[in-house]
C-alpha positions in Angstrom: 126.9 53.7 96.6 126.8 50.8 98.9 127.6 48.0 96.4 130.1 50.0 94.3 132.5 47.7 95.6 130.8 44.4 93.7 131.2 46.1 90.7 134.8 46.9 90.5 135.6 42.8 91.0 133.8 42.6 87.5 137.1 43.5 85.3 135.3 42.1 81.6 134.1 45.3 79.4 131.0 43.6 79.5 129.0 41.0 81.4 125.5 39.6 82.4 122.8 40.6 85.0 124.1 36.9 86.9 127.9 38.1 86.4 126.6 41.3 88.5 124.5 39.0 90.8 128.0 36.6 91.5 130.1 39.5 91.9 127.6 40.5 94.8 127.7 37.0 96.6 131.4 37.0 96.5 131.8 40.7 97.9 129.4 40.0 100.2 128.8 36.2 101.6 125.3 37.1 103.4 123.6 39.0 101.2 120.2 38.4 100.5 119.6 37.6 96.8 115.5 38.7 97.1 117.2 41.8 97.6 118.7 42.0 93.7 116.6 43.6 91.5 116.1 46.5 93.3 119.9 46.9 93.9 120.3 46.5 90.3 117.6 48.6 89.5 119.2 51.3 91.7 123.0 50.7 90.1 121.4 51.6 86.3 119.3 55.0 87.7 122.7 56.2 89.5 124.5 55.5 85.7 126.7 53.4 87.4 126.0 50.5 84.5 124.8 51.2 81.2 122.6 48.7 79.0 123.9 48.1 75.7 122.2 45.4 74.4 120.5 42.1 75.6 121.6 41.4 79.3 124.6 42.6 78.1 126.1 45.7 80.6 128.8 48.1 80.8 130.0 49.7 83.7 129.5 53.9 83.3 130.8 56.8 84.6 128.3 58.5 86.4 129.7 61.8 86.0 129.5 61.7 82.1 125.9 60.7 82.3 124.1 59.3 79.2 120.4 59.9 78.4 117.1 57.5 77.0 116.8 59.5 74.0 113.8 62.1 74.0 112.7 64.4 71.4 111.6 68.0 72.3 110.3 70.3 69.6 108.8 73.9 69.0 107.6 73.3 65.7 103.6 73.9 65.2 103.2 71.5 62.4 104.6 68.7 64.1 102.5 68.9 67.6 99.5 69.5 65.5 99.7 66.5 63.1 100.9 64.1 66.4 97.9 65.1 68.4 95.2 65.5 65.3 96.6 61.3 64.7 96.3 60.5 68.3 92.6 61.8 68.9 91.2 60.6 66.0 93.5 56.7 65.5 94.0 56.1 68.9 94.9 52.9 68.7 97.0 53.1 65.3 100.5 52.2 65.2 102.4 55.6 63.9 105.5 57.5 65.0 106.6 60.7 63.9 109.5 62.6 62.9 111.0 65.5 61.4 113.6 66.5 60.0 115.4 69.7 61.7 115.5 66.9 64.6 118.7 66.4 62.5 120.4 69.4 63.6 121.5 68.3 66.9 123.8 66.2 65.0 124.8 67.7 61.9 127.0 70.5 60.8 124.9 71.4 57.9 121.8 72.5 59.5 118.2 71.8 58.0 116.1 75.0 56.9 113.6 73.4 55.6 111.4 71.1 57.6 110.0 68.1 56.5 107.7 66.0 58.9 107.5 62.4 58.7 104.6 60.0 59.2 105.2 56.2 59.8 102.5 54.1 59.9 100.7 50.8 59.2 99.6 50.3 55.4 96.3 49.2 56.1 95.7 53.2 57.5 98.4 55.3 55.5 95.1 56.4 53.3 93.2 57.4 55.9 96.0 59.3 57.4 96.2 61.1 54.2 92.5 62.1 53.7 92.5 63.3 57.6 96.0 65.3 57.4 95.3 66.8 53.8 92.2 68.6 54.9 94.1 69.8 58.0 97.2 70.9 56.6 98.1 72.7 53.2 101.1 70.0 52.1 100.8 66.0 52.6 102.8 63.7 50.3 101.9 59.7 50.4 104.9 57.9 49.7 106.9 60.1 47.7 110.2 59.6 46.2 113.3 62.3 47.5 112.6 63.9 43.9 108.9 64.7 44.3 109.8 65.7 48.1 112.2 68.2 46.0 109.6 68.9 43.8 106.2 69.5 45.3 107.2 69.9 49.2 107.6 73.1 51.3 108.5 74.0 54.5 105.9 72.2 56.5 105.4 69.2 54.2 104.2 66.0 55.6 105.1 63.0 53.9 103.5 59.5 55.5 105.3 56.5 54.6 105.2 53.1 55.3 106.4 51.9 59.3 108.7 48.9 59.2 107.7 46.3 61.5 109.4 45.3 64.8 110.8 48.7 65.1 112.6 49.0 68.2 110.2 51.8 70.0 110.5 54.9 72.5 109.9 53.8 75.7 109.1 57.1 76.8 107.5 58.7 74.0 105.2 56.3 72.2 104.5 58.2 68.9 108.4 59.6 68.3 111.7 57.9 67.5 113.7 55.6 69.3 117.5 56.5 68.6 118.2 52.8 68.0 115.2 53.6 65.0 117.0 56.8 64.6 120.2 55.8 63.9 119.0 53.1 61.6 116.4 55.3 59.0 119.7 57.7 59.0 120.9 55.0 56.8 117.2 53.0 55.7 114.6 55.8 55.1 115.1 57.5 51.8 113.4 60.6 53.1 116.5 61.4 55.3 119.3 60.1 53.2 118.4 62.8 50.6 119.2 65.5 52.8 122.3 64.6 54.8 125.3 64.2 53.6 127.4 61.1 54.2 130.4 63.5 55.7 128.0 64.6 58.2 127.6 60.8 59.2 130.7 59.7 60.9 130.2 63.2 63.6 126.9 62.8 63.6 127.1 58.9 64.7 130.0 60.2 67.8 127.5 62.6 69.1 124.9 60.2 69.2 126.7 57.5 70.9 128.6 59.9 73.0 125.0 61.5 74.2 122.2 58.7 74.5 121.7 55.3 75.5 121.8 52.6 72.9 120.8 49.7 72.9 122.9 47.3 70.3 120.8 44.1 70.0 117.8 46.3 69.2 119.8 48.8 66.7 121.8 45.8 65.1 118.3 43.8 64.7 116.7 46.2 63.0 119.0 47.3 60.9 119.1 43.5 59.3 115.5 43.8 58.8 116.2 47.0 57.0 119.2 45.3 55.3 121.4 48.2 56.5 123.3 46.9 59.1 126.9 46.4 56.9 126.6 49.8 56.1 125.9 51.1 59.5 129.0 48.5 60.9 131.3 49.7 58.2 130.4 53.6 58.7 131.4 53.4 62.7 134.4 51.0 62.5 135.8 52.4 59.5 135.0 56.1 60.3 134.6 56.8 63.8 136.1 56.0 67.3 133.0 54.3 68.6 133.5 51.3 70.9 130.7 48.5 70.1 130.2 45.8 72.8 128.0 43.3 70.8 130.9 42.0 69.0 129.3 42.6 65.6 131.8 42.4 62.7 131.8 43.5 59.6 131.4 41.2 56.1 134.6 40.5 54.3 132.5 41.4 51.2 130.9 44.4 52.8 131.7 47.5 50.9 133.1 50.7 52.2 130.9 53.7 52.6 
């Protein structure tokens, strides 16, 4: 690319949007600065910088690209139930998930599929009366025991959604994998089925694989007060690089 040559002044790991702009004034004296944002634009769609939290970059290899995390799935249950909510609540606030999404990152692969409902309080009852006559299993906020105990393949469980949830930006009712990465530690409905030795692989593939963005992870995982453990699981178990400078508590606990 053109401008490949501004960007290999830049030595820091990470740097600003204005570092970026600098680099191109000093490289080259008459550019046009009007000219920016679509040059910027144009260096993040080529992978040649990665975002990695707020106006915070890194430079990327473009041959290892990295994708905006999208979830693609076969299963019947979970197309029905995401487009029998989106007809009838079309303006509710819900996302959905389930949980053989896990076994692109797990060794111990999910048989039995559990689909997860997240949604506003004010509607989770509503939600229930609609699915329940749709579908033969529907939990309402059940504990990992009754899941066990009155769940089958197919179940749908609708819990509450946490707010300021960092969202999907190109799938509006599914997981972000900044949301992702955070209920693998927050939502009780997943932590009863993985097991923490599966969590140090399962948190390289992610990062290796998708975009993340670290602000947005890190923030809400203090709003779901799991961000120690999340900290202490990749610096104490895996060789993931973070750029946000987040540190662990001296009191924090190992996982």
């Amino acid at each position: 690319m053109k401008y490949a040559k501004a960007l290999e002044r830049i030595q820091s790991d990470t740097f600003s949007r204005q570092d970026v702009l600098n680099s191109f004034l000093m490289v080259y004296p008459n550019y046009k600065i009007k000219s920016f944002d679509w040059h910027f634009s144009k260096l993040l769609s080529a992978n040649m910088l990665e975002k990695v939290g707020k106006n915070l970059y890194v430079k990327s290899n473009p041959l290892k690209t990295k994708e905006t995390y999208t979830y693609i799935t076969q299963s019947e249950g979970f197309l029905g139930v995401e487009s029998l909510l989106s007809v009838e609540y079309p303006l509710a606030e819900f996302i959905i998930w389930e949980t053989i999404a896990l076994n692109e990152f797990v060794n111990h692969q999910i048989a039995m599929n559990t689909i997860l409902v997240m949604t506003e309080k004010m509607v989770m009852d509503s939600f229930f009366e609609l699915l329940k006559n749709h579908f033969p299993s529907v939990l309402i906020s059940p504990t990992p025991d009754e899941i066990t105990r009155y769940g089958q393949n197919g179940s749908i469980v609708i819990n509450t959604l946490s707010s300021r949830y960092p969202k999907n930006p190109k799938q509006r009712h599914r997981y972000s994998i900044e949301k992702f990465i955070v209920d693998l530690f927050a939502e009780k409905t997943i932590t009863s089925i993985i097991s923490k030795g599966d969590y140090p692989g399962a948190l390289e593939i992610i990062f290796e694989r998708y975009k993340i963005n670290e602000t947005k992870l890190f923030n809400y995982a203090r709003t779901r007060y799991v961000d120690e453990q999340i900290l202490v699981m990749i610096k104490e178990n895996t060789n993931i690089k973070l750029y946000t400078g987040a540190e662990v508590s001296p009191n924090a606990e190992s996982q």
